[in-house]
C-alpha positions as CSV (number, residue, x, y, z in Angstrom):
1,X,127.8,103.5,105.5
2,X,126.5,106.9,106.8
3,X,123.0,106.5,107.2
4,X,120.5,103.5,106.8
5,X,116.7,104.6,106.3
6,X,114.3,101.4,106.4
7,X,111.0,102.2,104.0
8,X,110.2,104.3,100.9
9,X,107.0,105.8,102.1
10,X,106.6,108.9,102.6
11,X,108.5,109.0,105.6
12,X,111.5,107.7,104.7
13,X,111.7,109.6,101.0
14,X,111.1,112.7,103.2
15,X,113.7,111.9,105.4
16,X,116.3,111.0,101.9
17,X,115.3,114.3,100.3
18,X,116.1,116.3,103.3
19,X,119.4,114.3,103.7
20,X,120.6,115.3,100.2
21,X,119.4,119.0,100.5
22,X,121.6,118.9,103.8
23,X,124.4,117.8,102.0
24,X,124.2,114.0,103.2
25,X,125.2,111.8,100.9
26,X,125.9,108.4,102.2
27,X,123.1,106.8,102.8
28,X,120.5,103.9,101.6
29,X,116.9,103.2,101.5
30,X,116.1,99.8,102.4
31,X,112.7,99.1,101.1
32,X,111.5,95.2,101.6
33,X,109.2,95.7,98.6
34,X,109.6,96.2,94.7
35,X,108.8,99.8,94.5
36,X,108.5,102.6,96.2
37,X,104.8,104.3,97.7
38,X,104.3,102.3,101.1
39,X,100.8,102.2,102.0
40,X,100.0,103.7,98.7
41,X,102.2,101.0,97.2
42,X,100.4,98.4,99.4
43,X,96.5,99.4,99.5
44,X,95.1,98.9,95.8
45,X,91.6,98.3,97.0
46,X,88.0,99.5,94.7
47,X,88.3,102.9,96.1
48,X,91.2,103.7,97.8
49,X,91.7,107.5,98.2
50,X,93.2,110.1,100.8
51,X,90.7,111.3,103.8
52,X,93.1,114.4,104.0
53,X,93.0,117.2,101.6
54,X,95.5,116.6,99.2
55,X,96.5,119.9,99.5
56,X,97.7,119.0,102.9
57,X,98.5,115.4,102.1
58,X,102.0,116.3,100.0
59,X,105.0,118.3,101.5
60,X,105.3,121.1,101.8
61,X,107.7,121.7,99.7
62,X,106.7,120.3,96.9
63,X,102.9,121.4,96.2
64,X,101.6,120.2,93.2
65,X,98.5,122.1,91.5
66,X,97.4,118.7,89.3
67,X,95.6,116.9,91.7
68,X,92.7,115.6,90.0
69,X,90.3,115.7,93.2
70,X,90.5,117.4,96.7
71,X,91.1,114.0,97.8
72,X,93.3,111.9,95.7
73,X,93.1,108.5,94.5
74,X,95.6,105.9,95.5
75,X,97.1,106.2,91.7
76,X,97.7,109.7,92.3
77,X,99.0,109.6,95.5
78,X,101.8,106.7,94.2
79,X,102.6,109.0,91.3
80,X,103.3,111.9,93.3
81,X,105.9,110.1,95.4
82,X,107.5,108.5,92.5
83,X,107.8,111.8,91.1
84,X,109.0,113.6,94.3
85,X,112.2,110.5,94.3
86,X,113.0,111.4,91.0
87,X,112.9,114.9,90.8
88,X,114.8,115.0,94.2
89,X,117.7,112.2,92.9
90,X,116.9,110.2,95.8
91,X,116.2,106.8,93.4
92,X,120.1,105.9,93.4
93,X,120.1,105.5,97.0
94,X,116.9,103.1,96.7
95,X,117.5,99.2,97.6
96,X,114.6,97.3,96.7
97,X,113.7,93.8,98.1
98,X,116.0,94.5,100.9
99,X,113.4,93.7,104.2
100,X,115.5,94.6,107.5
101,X,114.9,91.7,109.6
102,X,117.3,92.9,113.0
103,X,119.3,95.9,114.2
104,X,121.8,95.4,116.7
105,X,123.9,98.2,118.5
106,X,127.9,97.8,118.3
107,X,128.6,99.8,121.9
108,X,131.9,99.7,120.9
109,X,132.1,100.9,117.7
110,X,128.9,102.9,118.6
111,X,127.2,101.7,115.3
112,X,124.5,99.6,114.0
113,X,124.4,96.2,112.6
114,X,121.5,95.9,110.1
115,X,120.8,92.5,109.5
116,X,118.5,91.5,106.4
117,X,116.5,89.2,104.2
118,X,119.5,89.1,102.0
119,X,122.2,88.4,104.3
120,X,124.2,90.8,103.2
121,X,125.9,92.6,106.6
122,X,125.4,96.1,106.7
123,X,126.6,98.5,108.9
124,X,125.4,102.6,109.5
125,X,126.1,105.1,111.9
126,X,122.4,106.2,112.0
127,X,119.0,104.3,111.6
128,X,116.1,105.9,110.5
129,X,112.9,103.7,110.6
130,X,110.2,104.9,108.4
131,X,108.2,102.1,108.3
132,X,104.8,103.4,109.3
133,X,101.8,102.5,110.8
134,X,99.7,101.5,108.2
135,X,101.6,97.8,107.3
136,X,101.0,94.9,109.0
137,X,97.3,93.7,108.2
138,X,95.5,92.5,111.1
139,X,93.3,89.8,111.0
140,X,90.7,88.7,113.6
141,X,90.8,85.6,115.6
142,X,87.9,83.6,114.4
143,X,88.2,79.6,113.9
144,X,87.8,78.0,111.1
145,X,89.1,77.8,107.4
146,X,87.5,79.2,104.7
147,X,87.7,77.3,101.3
148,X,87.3,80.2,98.2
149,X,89.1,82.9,97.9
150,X,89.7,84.9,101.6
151,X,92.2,88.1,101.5
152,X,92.7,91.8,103.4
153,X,92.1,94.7,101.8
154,X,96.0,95.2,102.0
155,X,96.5,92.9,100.3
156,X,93.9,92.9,97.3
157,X,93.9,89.7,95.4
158,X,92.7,91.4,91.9
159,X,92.8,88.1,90.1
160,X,89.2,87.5,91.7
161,X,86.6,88.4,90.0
162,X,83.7,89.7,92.7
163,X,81.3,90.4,90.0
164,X,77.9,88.5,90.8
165,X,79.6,86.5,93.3
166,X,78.6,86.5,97.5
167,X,81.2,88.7,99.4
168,X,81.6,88.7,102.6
169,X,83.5,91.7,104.5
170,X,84.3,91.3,107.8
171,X,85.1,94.8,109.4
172,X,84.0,98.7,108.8
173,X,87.2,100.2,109.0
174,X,88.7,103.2,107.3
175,X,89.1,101.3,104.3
176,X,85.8,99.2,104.2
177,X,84.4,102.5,103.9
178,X,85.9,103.4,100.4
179,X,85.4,99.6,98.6
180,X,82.2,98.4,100.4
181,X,80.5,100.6,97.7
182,X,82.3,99.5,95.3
183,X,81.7,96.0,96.2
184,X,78.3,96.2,96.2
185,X,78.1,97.3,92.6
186,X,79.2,94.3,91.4
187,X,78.6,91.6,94.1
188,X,75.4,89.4,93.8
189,X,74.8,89.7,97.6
190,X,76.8,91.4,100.0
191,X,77.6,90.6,103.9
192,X,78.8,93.0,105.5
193,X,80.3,92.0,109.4
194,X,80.4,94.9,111.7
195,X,81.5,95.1,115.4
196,X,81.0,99.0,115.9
197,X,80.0,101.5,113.7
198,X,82.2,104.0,113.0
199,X,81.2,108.0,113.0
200,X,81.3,109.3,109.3
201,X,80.8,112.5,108.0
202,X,80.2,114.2,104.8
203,X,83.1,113.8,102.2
204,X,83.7,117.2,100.8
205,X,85.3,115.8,97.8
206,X,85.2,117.7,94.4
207,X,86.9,117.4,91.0
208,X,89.5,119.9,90.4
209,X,88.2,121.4,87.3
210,X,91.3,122.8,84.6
211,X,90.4,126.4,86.1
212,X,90.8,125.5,89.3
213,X,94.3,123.9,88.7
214,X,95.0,127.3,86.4
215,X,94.2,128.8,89.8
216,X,96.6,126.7,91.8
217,X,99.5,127.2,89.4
218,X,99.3,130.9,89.8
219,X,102.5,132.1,92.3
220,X,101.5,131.9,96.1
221,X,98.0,130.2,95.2
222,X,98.7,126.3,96.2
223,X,100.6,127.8,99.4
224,X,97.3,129.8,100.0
225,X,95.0,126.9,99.8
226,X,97.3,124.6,101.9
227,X,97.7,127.2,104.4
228,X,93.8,127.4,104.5
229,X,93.2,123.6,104.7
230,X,96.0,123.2,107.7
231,X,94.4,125.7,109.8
232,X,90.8,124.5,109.6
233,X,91.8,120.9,110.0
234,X,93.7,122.3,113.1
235,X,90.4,123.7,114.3
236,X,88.9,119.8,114.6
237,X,91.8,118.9,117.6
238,X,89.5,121.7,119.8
239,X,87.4,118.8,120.4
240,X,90.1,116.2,120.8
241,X,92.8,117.9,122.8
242,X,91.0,120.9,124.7
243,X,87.7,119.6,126.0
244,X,85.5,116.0,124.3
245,X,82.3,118.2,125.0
246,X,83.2,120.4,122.2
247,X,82.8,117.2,119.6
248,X,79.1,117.5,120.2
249,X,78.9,119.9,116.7
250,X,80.9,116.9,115.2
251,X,78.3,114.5,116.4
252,X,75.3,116.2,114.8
253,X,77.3,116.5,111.7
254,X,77.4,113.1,111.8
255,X,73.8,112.4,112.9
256,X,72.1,114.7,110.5
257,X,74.6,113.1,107.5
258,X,73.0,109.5,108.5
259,X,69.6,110.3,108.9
260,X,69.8,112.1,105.3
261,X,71.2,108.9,103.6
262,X,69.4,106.2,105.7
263,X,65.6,106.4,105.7
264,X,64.9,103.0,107.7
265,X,65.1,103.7,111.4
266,X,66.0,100.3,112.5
267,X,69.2,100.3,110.1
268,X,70.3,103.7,111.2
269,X,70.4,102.1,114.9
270,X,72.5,99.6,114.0
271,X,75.3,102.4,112.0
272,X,74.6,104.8,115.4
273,X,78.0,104.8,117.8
274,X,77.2,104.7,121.3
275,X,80.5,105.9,122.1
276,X,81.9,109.7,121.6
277,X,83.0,110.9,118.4
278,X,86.4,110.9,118.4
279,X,87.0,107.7,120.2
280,X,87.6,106.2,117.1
281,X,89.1,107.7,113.4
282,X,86.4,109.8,112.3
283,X,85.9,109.3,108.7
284,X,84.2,110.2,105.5
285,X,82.3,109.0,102.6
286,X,79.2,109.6,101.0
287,X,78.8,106.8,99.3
288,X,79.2,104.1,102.2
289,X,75.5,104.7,103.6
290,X,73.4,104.7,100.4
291,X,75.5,101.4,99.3
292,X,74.0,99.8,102.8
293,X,70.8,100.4,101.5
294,X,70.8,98.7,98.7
295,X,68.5,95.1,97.9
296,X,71.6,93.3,98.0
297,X,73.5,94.5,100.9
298,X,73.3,93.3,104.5
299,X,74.6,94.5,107.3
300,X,75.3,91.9,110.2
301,X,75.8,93.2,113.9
302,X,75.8,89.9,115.4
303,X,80.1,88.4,116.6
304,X,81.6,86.3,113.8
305,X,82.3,82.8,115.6
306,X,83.2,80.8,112.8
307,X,84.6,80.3,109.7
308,X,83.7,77.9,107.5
309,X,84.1,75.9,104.0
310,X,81.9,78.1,102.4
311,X,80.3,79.7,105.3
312,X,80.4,82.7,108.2
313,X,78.7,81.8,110.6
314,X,77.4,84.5,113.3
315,X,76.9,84.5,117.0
316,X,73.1,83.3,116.5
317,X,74.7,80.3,114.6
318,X,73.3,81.6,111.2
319,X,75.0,80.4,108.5
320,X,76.0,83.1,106.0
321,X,77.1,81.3,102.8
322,X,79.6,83.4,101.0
323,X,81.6,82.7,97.8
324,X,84.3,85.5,98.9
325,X,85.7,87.1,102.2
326,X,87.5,90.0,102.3
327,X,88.9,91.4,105.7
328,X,88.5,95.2,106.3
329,X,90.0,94.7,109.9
330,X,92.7,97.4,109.5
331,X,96.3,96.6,111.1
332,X,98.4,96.2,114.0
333,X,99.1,99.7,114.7
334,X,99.9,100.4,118.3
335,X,102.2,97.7,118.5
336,X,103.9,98.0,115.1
337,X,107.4,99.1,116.5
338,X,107.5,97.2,119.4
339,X,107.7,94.0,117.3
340,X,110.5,94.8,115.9
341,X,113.9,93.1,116.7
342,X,116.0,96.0,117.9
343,X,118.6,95.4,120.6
344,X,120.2,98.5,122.2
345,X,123.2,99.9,124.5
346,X,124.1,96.8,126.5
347,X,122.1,94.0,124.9
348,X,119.0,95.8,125.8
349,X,116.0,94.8,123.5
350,X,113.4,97.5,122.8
351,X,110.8,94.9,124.1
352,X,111.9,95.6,127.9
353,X,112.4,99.2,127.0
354,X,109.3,99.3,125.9
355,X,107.4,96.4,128.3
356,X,105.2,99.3,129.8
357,X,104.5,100.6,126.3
358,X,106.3,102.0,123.9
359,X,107.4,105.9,124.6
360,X,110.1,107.9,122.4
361,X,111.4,111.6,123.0
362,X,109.1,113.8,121.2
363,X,108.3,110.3,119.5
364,X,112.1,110.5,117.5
365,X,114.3,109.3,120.0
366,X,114.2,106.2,122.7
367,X,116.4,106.3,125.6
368,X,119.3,103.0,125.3
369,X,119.2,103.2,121.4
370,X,121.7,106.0,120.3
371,X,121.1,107.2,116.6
372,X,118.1,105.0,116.2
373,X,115.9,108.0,115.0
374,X,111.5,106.9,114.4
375,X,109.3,108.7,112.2
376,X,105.7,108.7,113.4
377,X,107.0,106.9,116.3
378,X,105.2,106.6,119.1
379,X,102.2,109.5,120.3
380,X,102.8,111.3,116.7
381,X,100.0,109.8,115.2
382,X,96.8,111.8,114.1
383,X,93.2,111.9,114.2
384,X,93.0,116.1,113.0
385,X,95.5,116.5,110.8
386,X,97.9,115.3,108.0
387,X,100.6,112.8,109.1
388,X,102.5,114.5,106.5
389,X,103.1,117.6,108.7
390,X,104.3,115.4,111.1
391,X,106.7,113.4,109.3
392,X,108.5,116.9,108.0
393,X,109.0,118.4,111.7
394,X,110.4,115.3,112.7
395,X,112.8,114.9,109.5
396,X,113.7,118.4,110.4
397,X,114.9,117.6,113.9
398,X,116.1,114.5,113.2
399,X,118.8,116.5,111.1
400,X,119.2,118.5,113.7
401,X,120.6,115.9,115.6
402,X,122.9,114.5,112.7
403,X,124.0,118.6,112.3
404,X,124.7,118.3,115.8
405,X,127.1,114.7,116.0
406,X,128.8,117.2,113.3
407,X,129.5,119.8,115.0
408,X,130.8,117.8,118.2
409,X,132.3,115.3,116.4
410,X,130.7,112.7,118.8
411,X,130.0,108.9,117.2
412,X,126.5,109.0,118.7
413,X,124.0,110.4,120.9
414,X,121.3,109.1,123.1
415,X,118.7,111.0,124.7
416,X,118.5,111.0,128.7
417,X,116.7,108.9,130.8
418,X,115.0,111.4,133.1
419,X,114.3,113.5,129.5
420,X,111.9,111.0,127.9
421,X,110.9,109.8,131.7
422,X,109.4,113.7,131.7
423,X,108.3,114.2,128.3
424,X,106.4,111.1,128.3
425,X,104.7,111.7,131.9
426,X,103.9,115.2,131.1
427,X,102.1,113.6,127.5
428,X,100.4,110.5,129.6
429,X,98.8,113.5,132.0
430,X,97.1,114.6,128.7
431,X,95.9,111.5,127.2
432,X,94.6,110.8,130.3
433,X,91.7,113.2,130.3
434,X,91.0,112.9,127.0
435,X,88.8,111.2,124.1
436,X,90.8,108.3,123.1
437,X,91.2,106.9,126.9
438,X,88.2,108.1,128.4
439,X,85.5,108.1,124.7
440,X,84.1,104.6,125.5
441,X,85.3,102.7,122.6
442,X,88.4,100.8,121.6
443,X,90.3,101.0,118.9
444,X,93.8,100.9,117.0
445,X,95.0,104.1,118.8
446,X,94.7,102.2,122.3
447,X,97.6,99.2,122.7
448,X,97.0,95.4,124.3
449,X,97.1,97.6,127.8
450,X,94.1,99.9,127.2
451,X,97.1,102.8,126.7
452,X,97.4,105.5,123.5
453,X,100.5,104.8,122.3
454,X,99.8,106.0,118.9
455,X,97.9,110.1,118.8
456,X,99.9,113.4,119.4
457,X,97.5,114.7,121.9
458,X,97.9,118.5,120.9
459,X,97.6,120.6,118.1
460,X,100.6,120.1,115.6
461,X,101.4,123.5,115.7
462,X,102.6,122.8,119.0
463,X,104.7,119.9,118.3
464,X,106.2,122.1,115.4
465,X,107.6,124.5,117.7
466,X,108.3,121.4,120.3
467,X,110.3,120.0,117.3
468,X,112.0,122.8,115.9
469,X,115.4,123.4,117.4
470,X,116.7,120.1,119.2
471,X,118.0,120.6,122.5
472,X,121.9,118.9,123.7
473,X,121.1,119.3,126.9
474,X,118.7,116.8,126.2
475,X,121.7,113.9,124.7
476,X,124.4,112.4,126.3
477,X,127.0,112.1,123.3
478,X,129.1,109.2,123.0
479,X,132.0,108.2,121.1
């Protein structure tokens, strides 16, 4: 087999639709699920939308003028993929079920042994993982066992019922944020758990009227609008990756958008950060404050220290009787790849590759695994921007590199040593200096070591031109 790709996200059907438009024809799309949509497959939460324009979250080459809102519901956003597959005649090379549990490097065939759930042996000449970051819940470490119904909002259970029952979430997260309100509607009482509060601004979210989409279908009017949206996302990394002082118009956005919703002082200290905006995902809703106010909604700042039967109890040992708890703790980001079972050129695991943290050329390519090609690997993350963007310069390159084995007629390359040595110290002199290490918080960006592992610390305009022509002087080529 030519080419393996591991998920059917939006990474990995970007990287299968580029393949075929190349003129790459053998290869497969091992998804471990029964579908297609990867964290839009997995996240079916009360709520769950895009905090990215849609405009911007979709490729680029494939606009599409129906959205029904400026930020699109989960639904939507599963439809629109499914739809990109199909039109693109990528769905034949789809292998659901198929969960790659081991790749192993063959230094002397110079190929890759792709071991899986199924046992079936297979065999490619290139990896591409396209897992994402956004798939392996995390749960907090709390003791105890809980007796109802207890899930992650990954992994909704919709076969309970949460109407007049007592919830309690554990976690403000990203997600939190969209089904807390949602949750409250319907909930007889409602505890909500929170360690830090995150910063959240206004969401500018509309309906696209039928006008408006007339509007978008006209020639050159979608580009216009995505071109518009890129570029004043792009203005937010100012703060992030030039100077943290410059956040401080972000932080009275976000000041003046909590003090309008929440009229009780001593509430609106406990939702204030007391670390700098940026630190942590900014995020938006407008409907996450008012639903804190509400008769039966409380917010708990006090540790969770216990689970129990029918109980949470907090650090004061109060005991919160709940019928429900559902975890809004996010997931294991920063160490996503590095869990993986990857062994490399001479038995070498990506663990001790990676035992300082995990690094990647221009976050594609790790030195001692030839052909083993990551999308949103590590440092490509965002906290500005669509992911999306991302994902398509590094597709782009990563055919590059395939063009390039070609060309040469070499089995495999592997980048240098003293290359991602470079790349990566130049990028750790960065991320030094800014928000993320030095903001006062922590979060999923940071790994177990304290280090960002996870966001691009530049504008992605700058890793677009980083990104677009690959460099042999940068591979050794093997085979």
């Amino acid at each position: 087999m030519g080419i393996a790709i591991i998920g059917a996200g939006f990474a990995g059907l970007c990287m299968a639709i580029k393949l075929k438009g190349a003129g790459y024809h053998d290869f497969v799309i091992l998804e471990k699920a029964a579908d297609l949509g990867g964290t839009w497959r997995d996240n079916t939460y009360p709520g769950c939308a895009c905090d990215v324009p849609s405009p911007m979250y979709s490729f680029s080459f494939e606009l599409n003028p129906g959205w029904s809102r400026m930020f699109s519901p989960q639904e939507e956003i599963r439809a629109y993929l499914r739809g990109c597959a199909e039109k693109y005649g990528v769905t034949p090379h789809l292998r659901f079920g198929v969960e790659v549990t081991g790749l192993e490097y063959d230094d002397e065939r110079h190929v890759w042994r792709v071991s899986t759930n199924t046992g079936e042996p297979i065999t490619a000449n290139a990896v591409v993982s396209g897992i994402g970051a956004l798939h392996i819940p995390s749960f907090p470490d709390i003791p105890g066992k809980f007796g109802g119904p207890a899930f992650h909002s990954a992994r909704w259970d919709h076969s309970v019922d949460l109407a007049g029952k007592r919830v309690a979430v554990i976690g403000t997260g990203a997600s939190a944020i969209q089904f807390v309100p949602r949750v409250a509607e319907v909930a007889a009482e409602l505890r909500l758990f929170q360690r830090t509060p995150p910063w959240i601004q206004p969401k500018p979210d509309v309906v696209l009227s039928e006008r408006a989409k007339r509007i978008l279908r006209l020639p050159g009017a979608a580009r216009t609008a995505r071109n518009a949206i890129y570029w004043l996302l792009e203005t937010r990394a100012l703060g992030f990756t030039v100077d943290p002082r410059l956040m401080k118009a972000h932080r009275r956005m976000a000041e003046r958008h909590l003090a309008r919703q929440v009229a009780d002082p001593a509430l609106r200290a406990k939702l204030t950060p007391d670390y700098t905006i940026g630190c942590k995902r900014i995020l938006l809703s407008d409907d996450y404050y008012p639903a804190l106010t509400r008769d039966n909604v409380e917010l708990v700042t006090d540790p969770v220290t216990e689970i129990r039967d029918h109980s949470v109890v907090d650090a004061t040992g109060r005991e919160h009787e709940v019928d429900v708890i559902v975890y809004g703790t996010g997931f294991k980001v920063a160490d996503a790849l590095s869990e993986q079972r990857i062994v490399g050129r001479n038995g070498r695991k990506i663990q001790e590759a990676w035992q300082d943290g995990a690094e990647a050329y221009l976050g594609i390519t790790a030195s001692g695994f030839p052909n083993l090609f990551f999308l949103l690997g590590p440092n490509t993350g965002l906290g500005h921007n669509s992911v999306v963007f991302m994902i398509e310069s590094q597709v782009r390159y990563v055919v590059d590199c395939l063009r390039l084995l070609s060309r040469t007629g070499a089995r495999a390359l592997d980048v240098r040593p003293e290359v991602q040595r470079a790349y990566n110290e130049r990028l750790r002199r960065r991320l030094d200096r800014l928000v993320w290490s030095d903001g006062g918080c922590t979060s999923w960006y940071l790994d177990e070591r304290g280090r960002n592992s996870t966001i691009w610390p530049g504008f992605t305009f700058e890793y677009w031109t980083r990104t677009r022509r690959m460099r042999p002087s940068a591979y050794e080529l093997l085979g």
